[in-house]
C-alpha positions as CSV (number, residue, x, y, z in Angstrom):
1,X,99.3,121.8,181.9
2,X,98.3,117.8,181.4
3,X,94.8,119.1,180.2
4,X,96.6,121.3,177.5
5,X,98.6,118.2,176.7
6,X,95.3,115.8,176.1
7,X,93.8,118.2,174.7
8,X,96.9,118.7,171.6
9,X,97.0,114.8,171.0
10,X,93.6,114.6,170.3
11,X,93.6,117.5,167.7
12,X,96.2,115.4,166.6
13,X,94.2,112.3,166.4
14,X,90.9,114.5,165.1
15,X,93.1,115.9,162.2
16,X,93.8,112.6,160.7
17,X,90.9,111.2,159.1
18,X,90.6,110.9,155.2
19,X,88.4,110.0,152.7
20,X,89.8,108.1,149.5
21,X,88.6,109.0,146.2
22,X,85.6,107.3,144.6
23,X,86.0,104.7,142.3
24,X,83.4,103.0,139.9
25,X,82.2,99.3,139.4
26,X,79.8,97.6,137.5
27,X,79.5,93.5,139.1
28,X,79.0,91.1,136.2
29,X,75.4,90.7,134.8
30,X,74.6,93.8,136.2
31,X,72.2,95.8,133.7
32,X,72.1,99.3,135.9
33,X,74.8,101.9,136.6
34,X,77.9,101.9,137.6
35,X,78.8,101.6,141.7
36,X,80.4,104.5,143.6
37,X,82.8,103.1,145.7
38,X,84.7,105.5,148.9
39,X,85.7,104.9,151.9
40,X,86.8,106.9,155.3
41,X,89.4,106.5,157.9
42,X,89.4,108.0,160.8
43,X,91.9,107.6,163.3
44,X,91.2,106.7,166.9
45,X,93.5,106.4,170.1
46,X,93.6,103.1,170.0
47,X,91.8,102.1,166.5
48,X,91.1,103.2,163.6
49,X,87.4,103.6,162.0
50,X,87.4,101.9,158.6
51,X,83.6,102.8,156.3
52,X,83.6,101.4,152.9
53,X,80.3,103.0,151.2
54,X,78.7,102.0,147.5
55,X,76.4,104.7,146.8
56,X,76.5,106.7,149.6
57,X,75.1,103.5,151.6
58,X,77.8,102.4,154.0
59,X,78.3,98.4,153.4
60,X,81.3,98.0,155.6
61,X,82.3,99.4,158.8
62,X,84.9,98.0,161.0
63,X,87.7,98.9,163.5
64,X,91.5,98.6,162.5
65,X,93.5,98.0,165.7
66,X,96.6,100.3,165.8
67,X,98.7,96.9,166.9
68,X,97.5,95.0,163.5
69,X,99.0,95.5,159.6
70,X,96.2,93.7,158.8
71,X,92.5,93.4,159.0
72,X,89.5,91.8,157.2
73,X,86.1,93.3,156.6
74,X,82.5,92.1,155.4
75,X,79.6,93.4,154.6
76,X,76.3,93.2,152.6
77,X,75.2,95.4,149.4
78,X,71.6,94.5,147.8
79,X,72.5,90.9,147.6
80,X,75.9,91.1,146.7
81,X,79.2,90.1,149.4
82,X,81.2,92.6,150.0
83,X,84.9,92.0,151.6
84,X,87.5,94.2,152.4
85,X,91.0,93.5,153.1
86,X,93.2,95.8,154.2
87,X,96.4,96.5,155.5
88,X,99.0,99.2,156.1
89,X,101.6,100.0,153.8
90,X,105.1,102.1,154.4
91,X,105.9,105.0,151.8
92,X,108.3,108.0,151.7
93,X,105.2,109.9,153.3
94,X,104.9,107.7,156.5
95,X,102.3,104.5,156.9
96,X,99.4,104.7,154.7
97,X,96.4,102.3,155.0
98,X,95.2,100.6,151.4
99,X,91.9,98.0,151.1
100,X,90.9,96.4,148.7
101,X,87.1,95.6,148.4
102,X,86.1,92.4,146.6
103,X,82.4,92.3,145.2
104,X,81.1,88.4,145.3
105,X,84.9,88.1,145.2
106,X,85.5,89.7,142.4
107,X,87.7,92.9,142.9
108,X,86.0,95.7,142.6
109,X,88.1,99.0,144.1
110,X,91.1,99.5,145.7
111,X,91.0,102.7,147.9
112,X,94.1,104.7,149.9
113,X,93.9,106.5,153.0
């Protein structure tokens, strides 16, 4: 009976991980395409994963403790900072997790989980 238990709440815990949808950004003297932003969250038993990618290359990769509303992130793209900060916020639909990712401080994408 306890293993059918575990075994629920982790399906529960596997279930939960989304991807936000891809933004676009083009940093400031920047003469080549436009960045694809995403990101992923997947939920852990005691933390969450955080991935922020920019062209399919993940930049940022982090862990967002279930006991924090907030949490910083940084990370490297060519030769550009990247930062994340991001925090949970309370809707009608239950917590969600927002970030917003700063290129050489400059914001650049704000995704939703």
């Amino acid at each position: 009976m306890k293993a059918i238990t575990l075994l629920s709440m982790l399906g529960l815990f596997m279930m939960g991980c989304s991807s936000s949808p891809t933004q676009t950004y083009r940093p400031a003297n920047y003469s080549g395409s436009a960045w694809v932003i995403a990101g992923n969250l997947k939920p852990g038993l005691v933390d969450a994963e955080i991935t922020v990618n920019i062209n399919n290359t993940e930049v940022i990769k982090g862990k967002f403790s279930d006991f924090q509303d907030t949490a910083e992130f940084t990370g490297k793209y060519e030769d550009y900072k990247i930062d994340a900060s991001c925090s949970r916020i309370q809707g009608f639909a239950g917590t969600k997790c927002q970030c917003t990712v700063f290129v050489d401080g400059e914001r650049a994408a704000i995704l939703q989980f």
